[in-house]
Biopython code that builds the backbone (N, CA, C, O; Angstrom):
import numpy as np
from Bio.PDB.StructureBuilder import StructureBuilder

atoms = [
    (1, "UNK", "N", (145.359, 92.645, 94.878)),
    (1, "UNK", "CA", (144.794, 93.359, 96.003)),
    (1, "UNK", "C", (143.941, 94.529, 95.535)),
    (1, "UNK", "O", (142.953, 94.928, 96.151)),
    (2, "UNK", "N", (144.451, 95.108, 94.266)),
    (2, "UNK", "CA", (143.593, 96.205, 93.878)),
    (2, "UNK", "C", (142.532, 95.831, 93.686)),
    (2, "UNK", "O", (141.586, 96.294, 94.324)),
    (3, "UNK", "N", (142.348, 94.709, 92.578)),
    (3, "UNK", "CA", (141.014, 94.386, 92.211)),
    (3, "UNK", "C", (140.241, 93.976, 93.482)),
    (3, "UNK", "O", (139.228, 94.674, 93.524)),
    (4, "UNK", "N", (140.302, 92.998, 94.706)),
    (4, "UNK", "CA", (139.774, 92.647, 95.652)),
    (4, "UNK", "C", (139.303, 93.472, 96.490)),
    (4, "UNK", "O", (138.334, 93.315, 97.233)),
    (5, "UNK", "N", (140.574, 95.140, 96.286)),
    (5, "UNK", "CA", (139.793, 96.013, 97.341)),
    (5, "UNK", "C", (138.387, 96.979, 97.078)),
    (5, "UNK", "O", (137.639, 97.452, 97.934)),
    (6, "UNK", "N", (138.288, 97.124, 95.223)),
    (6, "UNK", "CA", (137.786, 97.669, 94.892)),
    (6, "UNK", "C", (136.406, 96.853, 94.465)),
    (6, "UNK", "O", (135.374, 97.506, 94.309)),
    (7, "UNK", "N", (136.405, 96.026, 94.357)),
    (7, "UNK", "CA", (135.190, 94.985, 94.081)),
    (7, "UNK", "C", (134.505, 94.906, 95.675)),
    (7, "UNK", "O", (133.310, 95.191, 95.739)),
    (8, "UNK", "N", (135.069, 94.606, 96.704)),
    (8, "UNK", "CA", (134.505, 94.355, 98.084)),
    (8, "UNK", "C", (134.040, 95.962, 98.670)),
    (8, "UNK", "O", (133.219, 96.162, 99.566)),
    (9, "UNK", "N", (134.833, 97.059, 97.873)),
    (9, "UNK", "CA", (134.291, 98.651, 98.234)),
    (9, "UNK", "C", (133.036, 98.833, 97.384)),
    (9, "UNK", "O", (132.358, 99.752, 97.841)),
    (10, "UNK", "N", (132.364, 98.128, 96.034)),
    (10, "UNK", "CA", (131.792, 98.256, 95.704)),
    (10, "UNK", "C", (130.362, 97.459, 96.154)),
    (10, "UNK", "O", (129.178, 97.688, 95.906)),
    (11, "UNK", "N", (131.028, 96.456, 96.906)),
    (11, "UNK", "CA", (129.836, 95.622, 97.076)),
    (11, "UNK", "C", (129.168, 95.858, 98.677)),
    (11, "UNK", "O", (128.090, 95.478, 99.133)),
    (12, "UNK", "N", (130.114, 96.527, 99.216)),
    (12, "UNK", "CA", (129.848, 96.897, 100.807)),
    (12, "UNK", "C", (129.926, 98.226, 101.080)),
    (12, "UNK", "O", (129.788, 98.727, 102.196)),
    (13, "UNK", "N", (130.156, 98.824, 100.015)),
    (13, "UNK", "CA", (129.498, 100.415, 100.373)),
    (13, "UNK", "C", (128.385, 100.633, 100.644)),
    (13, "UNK", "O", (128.299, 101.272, 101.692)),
    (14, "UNK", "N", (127.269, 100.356, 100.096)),
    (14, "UNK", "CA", (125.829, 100.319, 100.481)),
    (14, "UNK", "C", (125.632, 100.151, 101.867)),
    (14, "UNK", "O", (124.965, 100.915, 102.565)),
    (15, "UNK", "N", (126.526, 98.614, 102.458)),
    (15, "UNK", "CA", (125.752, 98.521, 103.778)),
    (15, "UNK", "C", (126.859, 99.932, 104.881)),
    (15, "UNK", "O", (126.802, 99.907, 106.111)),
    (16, "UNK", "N", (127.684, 100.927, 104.165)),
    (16, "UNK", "CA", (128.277, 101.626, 105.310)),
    (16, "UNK", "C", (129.610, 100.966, 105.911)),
    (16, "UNK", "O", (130.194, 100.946, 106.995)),
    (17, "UNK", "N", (129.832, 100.258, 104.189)),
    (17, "UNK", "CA", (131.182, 99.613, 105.059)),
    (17, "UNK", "C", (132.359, 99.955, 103.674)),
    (17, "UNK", "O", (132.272, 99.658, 102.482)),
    (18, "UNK", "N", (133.328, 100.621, 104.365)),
    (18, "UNK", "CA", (134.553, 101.101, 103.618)),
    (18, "UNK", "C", (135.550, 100.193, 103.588)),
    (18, "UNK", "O", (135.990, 99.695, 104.624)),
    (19, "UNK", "N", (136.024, 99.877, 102.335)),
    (19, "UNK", "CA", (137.301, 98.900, 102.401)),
    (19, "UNK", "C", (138.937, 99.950, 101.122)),
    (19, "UNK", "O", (139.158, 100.377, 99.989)),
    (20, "UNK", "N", (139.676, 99.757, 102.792)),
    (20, "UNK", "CA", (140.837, 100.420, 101.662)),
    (20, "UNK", "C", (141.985, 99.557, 102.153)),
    (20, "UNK", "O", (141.880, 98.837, 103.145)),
    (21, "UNK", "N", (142.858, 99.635, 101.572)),
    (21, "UNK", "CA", (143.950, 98.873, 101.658)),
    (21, "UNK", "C", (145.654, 99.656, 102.392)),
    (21, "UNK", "O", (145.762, 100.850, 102.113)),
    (22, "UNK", "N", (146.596, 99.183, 103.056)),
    (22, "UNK", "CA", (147.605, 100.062, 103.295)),
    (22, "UNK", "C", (148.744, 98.735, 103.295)),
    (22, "UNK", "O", (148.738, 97.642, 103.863)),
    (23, "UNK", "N", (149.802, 99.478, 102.276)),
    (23, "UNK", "CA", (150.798, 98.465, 101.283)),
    (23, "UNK", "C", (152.036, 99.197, 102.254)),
    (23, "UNK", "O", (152.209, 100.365, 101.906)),
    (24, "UNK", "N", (152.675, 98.889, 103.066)),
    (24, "UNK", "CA", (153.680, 99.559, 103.893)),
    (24, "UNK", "C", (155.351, 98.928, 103.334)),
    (24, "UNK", "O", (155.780, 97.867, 102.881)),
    (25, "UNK", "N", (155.699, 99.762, 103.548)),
    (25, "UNK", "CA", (157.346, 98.856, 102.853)),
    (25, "UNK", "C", (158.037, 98.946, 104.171)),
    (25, "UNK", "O", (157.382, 98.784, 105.200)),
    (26, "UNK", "N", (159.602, 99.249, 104.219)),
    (26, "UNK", "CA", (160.194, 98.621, 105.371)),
    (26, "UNK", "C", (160.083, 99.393, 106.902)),
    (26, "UNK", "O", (160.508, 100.506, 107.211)),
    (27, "UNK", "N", (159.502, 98.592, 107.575)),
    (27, "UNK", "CA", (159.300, 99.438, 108.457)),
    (27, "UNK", "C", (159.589, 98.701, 109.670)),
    (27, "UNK", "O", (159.283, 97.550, 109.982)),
    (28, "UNK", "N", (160.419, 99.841, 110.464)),
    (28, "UNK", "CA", (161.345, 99.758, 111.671)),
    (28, "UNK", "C", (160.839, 98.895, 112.901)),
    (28, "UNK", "O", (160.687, 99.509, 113.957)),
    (29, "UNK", "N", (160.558, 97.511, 112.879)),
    (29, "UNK", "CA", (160.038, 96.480, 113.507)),
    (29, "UNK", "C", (161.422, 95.286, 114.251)),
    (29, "UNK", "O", (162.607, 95.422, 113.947)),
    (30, "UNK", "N", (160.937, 94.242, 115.177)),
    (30, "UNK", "CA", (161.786, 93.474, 115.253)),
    (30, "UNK", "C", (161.834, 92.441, 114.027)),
    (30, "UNK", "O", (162.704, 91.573, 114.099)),
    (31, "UNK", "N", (160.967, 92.445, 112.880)),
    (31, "UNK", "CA", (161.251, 91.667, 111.475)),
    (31, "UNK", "C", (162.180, 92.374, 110.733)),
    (31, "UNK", "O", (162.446, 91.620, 109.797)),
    (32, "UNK", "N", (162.792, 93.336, 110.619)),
    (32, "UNK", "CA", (163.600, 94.184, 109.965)),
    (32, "UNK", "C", (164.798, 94.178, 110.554)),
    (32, "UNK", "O", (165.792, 94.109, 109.832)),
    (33, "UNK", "N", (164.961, 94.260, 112.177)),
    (33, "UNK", "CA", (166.047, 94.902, 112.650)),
    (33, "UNK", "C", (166.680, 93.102, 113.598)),
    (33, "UNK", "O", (167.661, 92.956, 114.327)),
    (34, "UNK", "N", (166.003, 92.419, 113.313)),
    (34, "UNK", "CA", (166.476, 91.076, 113.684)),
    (34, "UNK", "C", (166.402, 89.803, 112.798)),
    (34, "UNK", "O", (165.518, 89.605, 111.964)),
    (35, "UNK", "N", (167.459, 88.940, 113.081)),
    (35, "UNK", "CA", (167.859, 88.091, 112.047)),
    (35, "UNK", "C", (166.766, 86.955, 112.428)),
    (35, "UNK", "O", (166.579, 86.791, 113.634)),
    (36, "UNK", "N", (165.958, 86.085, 111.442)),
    (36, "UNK", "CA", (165.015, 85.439, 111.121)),
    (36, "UNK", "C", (165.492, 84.359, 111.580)),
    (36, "UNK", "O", (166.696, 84.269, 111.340)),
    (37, "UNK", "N", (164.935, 83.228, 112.314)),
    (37, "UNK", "CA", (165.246, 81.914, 112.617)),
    (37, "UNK", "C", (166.092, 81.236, 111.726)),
    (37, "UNK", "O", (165.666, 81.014, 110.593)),
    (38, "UNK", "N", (167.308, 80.841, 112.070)),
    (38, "UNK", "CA", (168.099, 80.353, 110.848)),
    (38, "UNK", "C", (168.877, 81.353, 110.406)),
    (38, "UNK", "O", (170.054, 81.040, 110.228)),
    (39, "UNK", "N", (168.457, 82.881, 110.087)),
    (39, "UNK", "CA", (169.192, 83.609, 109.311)),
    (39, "UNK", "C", (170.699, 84.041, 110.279)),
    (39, "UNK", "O", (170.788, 83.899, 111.499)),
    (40, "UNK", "N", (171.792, 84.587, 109.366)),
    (40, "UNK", "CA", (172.773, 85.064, 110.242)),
    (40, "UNK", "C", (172.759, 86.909, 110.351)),
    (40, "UNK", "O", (173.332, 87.610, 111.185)),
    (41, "UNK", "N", (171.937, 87.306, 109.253)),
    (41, "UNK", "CA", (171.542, 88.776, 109.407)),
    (41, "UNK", "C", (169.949, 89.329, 109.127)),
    (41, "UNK", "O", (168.898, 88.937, 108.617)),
    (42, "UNK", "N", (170.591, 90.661, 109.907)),
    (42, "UNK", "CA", (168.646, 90.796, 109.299)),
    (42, "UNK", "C", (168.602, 91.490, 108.425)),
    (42, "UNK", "O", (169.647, 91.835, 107.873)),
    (43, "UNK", "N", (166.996, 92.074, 107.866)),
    (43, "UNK", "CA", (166.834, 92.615, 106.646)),
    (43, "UNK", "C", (167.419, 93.734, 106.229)),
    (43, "UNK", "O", (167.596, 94.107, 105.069)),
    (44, "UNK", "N", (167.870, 94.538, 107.778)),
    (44, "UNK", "CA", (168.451, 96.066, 107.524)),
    (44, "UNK", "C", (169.858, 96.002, 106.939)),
    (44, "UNK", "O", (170.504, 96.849, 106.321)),
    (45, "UNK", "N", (170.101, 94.959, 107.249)),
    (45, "UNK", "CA", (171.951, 94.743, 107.047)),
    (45, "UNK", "C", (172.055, 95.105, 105.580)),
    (45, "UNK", "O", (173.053, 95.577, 105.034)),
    (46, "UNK", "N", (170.450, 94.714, 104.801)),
    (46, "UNK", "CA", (171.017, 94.915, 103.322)),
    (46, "UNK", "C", (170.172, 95.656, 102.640)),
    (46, "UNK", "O", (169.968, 95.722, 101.428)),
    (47, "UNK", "N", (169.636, 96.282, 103.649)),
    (47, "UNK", "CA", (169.142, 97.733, 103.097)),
    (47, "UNK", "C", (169.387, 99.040, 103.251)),
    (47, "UNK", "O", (169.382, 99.116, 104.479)),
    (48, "UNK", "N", (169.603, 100.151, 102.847)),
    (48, "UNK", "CA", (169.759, 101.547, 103.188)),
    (48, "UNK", "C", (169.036, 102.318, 102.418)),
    (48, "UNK", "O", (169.288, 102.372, 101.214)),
    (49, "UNK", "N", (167.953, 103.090, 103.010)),
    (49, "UNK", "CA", (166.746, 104.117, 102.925)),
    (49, "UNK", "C", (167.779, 105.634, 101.792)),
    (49, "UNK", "O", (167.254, 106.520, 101.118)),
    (50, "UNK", "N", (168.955, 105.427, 101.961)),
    (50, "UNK", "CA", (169.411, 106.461, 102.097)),
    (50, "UNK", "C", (169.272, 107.394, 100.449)),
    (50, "UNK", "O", (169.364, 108.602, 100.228)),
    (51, "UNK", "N", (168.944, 105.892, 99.241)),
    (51, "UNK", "CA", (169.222, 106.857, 98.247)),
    (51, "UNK", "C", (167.614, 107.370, 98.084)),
    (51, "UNK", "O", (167.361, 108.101, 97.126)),
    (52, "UNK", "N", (166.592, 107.013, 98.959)),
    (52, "UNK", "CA", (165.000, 107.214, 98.129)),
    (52, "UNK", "C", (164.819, 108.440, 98.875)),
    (52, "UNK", "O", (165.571, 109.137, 99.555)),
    (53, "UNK", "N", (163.415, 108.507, 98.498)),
    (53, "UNK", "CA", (162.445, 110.309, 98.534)),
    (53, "UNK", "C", (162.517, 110.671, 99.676)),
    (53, "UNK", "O", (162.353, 111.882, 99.824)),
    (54, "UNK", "N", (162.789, 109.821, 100.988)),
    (54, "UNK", "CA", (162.509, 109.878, 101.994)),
    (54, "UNK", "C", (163.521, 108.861, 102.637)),
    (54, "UNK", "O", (163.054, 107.785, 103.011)),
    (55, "UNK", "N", (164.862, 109.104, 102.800)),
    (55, "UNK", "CA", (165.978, 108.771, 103.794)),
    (55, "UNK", "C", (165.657, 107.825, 105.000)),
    (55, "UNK", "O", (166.662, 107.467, 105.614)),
    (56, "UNK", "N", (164.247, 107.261, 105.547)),
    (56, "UNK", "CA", (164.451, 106.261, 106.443)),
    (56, "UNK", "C", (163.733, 105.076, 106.595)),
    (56, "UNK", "O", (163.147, 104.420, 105.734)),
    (57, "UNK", "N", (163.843, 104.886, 107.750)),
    (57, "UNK", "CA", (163.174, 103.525, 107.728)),
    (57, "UNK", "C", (161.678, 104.174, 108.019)),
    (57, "UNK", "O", (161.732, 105.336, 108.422)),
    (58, "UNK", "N", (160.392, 103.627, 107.885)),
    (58, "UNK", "CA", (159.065, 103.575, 108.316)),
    (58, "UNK", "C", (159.089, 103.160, 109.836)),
    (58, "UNK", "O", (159.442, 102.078, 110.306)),
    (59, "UNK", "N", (158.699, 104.109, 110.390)),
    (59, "UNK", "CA", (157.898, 103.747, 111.995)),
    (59, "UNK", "C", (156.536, 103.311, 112.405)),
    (59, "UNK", "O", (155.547, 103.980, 112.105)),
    (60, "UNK", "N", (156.450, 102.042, 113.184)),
    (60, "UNK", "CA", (155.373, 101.931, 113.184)),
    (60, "UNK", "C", (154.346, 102.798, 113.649)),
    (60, "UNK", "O", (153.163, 102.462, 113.682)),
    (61, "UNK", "N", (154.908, 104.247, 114.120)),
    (61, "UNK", "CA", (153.322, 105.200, 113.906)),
    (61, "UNK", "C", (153.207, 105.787, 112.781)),
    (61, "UNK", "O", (152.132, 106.375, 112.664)),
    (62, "UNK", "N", (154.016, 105.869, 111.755)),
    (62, "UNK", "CA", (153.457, 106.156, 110.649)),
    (62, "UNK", "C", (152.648, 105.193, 110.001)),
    (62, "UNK", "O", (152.208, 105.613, 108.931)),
    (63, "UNK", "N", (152.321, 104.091, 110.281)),
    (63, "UNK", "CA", (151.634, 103.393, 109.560)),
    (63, "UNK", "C", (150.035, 103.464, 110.476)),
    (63, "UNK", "O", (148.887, 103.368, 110.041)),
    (64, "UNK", "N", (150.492, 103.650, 111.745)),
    (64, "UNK", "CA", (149.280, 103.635, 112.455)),
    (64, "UNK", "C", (148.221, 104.947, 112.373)),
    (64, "UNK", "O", (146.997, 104.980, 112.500)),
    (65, "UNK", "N", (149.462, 106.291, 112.040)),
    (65, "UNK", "CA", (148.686, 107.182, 111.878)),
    (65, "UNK", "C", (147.654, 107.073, 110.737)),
    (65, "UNK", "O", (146.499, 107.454, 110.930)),
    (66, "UNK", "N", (148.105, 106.482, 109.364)),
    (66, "UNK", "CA", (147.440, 106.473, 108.290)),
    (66, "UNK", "C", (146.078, 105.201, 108.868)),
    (66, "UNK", "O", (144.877, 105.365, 108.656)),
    (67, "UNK", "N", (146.418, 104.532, 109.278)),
    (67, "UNK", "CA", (145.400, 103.601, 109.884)),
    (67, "UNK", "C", (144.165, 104.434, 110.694)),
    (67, "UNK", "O", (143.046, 104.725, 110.272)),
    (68, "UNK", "N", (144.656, 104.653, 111.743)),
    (68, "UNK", "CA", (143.704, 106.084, 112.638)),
    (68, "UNK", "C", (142.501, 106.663, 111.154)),
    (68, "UNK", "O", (141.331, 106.396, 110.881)),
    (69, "UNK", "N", (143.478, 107.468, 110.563)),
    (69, "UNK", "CA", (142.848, 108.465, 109.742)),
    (69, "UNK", "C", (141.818, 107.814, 108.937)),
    (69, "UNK", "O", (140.660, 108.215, 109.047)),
    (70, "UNK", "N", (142.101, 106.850, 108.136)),
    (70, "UNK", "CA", (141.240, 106.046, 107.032)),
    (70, "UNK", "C", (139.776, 104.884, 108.147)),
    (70, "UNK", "O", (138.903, 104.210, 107.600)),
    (71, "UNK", "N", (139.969, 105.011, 109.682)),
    (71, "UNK", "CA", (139.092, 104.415, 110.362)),
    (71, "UNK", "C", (138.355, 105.421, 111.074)),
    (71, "UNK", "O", (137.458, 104.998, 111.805)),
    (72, "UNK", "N", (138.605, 107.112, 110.999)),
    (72, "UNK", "CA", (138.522, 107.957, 111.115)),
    (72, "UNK", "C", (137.188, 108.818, 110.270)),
    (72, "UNK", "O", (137.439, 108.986, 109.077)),
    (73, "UNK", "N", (135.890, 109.347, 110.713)),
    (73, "UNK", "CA", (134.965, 110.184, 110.049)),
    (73, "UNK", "C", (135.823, 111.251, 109.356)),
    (73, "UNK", "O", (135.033, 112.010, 108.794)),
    (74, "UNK", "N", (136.968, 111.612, 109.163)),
    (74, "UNK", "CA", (137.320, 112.531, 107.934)),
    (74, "UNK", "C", (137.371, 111.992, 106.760)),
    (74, "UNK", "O", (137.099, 112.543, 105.693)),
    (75, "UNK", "N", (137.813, 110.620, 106.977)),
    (75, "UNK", "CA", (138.131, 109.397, 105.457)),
    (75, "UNK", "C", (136.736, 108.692, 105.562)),
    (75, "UNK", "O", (136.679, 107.463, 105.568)),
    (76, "UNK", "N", (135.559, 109.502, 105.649)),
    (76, "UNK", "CA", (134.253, 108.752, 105.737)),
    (76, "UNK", "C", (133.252, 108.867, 103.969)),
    (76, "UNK", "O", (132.059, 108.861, 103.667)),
    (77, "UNK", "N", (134.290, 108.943, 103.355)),
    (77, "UNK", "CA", (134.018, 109.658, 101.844)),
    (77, "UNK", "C", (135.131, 108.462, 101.211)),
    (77, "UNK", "O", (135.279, 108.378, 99.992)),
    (78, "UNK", "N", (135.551, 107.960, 101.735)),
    (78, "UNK", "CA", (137.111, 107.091, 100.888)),
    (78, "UNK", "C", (136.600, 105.695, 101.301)),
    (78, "UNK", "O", (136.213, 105.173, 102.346)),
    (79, "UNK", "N", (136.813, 105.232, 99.695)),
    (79, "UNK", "CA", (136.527, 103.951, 99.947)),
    (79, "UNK", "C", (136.952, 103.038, 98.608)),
    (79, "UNK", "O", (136.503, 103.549, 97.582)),
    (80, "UNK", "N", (137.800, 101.660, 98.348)),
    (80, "UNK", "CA", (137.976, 101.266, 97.323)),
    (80, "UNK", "C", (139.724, 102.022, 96.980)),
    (80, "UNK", "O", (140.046, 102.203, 95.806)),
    (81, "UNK", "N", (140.381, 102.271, 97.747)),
    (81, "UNK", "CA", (141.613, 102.619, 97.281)),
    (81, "UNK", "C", (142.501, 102.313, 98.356)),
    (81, "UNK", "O", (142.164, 102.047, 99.509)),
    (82, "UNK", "N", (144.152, 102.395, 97.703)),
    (82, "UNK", "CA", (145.001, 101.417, 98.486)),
    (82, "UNK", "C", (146.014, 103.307, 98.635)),
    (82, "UNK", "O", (145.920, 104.403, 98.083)),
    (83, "UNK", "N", (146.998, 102.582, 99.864)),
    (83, "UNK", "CA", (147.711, 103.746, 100.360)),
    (83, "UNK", "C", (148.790, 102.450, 100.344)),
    (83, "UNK", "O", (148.675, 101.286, 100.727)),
    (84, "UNK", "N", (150.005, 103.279, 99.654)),
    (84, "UNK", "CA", (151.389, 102.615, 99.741)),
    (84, "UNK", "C", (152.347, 103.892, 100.429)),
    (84, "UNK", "O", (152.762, 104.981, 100.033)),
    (85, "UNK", "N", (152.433, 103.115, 101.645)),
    (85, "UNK", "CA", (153.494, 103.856, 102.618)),
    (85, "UNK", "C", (154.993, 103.345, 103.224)),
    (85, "UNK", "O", (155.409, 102.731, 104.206)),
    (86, "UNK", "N", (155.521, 103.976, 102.039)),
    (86, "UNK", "CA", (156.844, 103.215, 101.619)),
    (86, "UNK", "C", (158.187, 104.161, 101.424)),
    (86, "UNK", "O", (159.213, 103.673, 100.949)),
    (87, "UNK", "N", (158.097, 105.768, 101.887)),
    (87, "UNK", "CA", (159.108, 106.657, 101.953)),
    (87, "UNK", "C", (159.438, 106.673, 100.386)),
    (87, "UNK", "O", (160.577, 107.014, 100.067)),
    (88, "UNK", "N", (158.433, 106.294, 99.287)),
    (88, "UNK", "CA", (158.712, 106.707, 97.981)),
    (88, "UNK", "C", (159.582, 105.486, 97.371)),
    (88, "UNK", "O", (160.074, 105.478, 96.242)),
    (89, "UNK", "N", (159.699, 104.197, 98.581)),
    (89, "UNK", "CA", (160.916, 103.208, 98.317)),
    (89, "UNK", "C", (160.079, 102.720, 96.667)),
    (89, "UNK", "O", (160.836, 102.858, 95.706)),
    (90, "UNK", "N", (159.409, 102.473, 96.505)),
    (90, "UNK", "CA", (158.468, 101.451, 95.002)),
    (90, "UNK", "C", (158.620, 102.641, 93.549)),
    (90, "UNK", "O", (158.466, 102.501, 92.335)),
    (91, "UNK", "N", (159.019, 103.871, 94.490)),
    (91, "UNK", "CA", (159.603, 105.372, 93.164)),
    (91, "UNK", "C", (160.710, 105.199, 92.378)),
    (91, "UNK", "O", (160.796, 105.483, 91.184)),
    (92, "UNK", "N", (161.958, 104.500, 93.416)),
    (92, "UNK", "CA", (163.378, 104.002, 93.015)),
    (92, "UNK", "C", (164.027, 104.854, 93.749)),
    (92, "UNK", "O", (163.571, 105.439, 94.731)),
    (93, "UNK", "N", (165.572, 104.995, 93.105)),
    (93, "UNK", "CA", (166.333, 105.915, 93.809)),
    (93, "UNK", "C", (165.766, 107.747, 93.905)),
    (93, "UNK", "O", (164.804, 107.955, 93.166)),
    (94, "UNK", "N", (166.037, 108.441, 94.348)),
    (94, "UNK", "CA", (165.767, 110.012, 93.925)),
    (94, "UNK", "C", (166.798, 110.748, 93.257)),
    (94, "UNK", "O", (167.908, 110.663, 93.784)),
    (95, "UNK", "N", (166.701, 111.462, 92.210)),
    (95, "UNK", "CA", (167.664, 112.443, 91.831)),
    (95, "UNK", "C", (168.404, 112.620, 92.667)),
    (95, "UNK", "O", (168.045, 112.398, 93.824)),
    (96, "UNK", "N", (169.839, 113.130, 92.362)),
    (96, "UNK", "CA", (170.702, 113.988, 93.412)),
    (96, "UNK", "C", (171.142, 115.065, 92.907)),
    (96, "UNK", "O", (171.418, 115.320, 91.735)),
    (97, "UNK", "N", (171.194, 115.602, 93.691)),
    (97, "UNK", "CA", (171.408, 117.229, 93.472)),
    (97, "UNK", "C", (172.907, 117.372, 92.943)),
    (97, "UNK", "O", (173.928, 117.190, 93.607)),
    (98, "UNK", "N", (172.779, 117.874, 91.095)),
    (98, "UNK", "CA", (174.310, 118.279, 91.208)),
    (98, "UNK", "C", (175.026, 119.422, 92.205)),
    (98, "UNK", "O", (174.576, 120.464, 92.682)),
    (99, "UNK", "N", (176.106, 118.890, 92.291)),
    (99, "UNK", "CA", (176.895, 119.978, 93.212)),
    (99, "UNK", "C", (178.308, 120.775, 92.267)),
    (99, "UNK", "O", (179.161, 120.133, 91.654)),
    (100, "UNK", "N", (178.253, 122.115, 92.356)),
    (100, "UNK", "CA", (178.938, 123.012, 91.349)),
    (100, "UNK", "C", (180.171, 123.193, 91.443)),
    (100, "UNK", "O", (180.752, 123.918, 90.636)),
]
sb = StructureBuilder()
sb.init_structure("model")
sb.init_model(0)
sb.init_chain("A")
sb.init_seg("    ")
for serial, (resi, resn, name, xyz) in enumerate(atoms, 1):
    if name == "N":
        sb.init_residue(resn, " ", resi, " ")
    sb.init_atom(name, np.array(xyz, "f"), 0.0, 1.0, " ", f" {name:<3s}", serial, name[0])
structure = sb.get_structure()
């Protein structure tokens, strides 16, 4: 995806056309919070947000906000790069704070 986004930002910048990419991880949908045709659980059953950078699930306005913004004349300078919005989940777990 990197290479595809950055080759098609290079080739369609000229005509005024921006290409960026947004890589979202789990986010609080009926694909997450319901069990899949066939399945007996859903995806949340075997996940918990709780040890990463950011404790939850993704909402779908956080993904929309970043959407807004990058279709948005402030991100009219950005072009050829990917946004992974994932509460830090692709970071791993986060440190924990020793306690004394």
């Amino acid at each position: 995806m990197r290479g595809l986004t950055q080759t098609a930002a290079l080739e369609l910048g000229r005509d005024h056309i921006r290409v960026n990419t947004i890589h979202p991880g789990l986010i609080a949908t009926s694909f997450i919070h319901e069990p899949a045709a066939g399945a007996v659980a859903a995806i949340a059953d075997f996940y918990s947000p709780e040890p990463f950078a950011i404790p939850r699930l993704g909402e779908p306005t956080d993904v929309s906000r970043l959407l807004l913004f990058l279709t948005s004349s402030d991100a009219s300078f950005i072009t050829g790069s990917e946004y992974v919005i994932d509460g830090g989940l692709l970071l791993g777990p986060a440190l924990q704070a020793e306690t004394a």
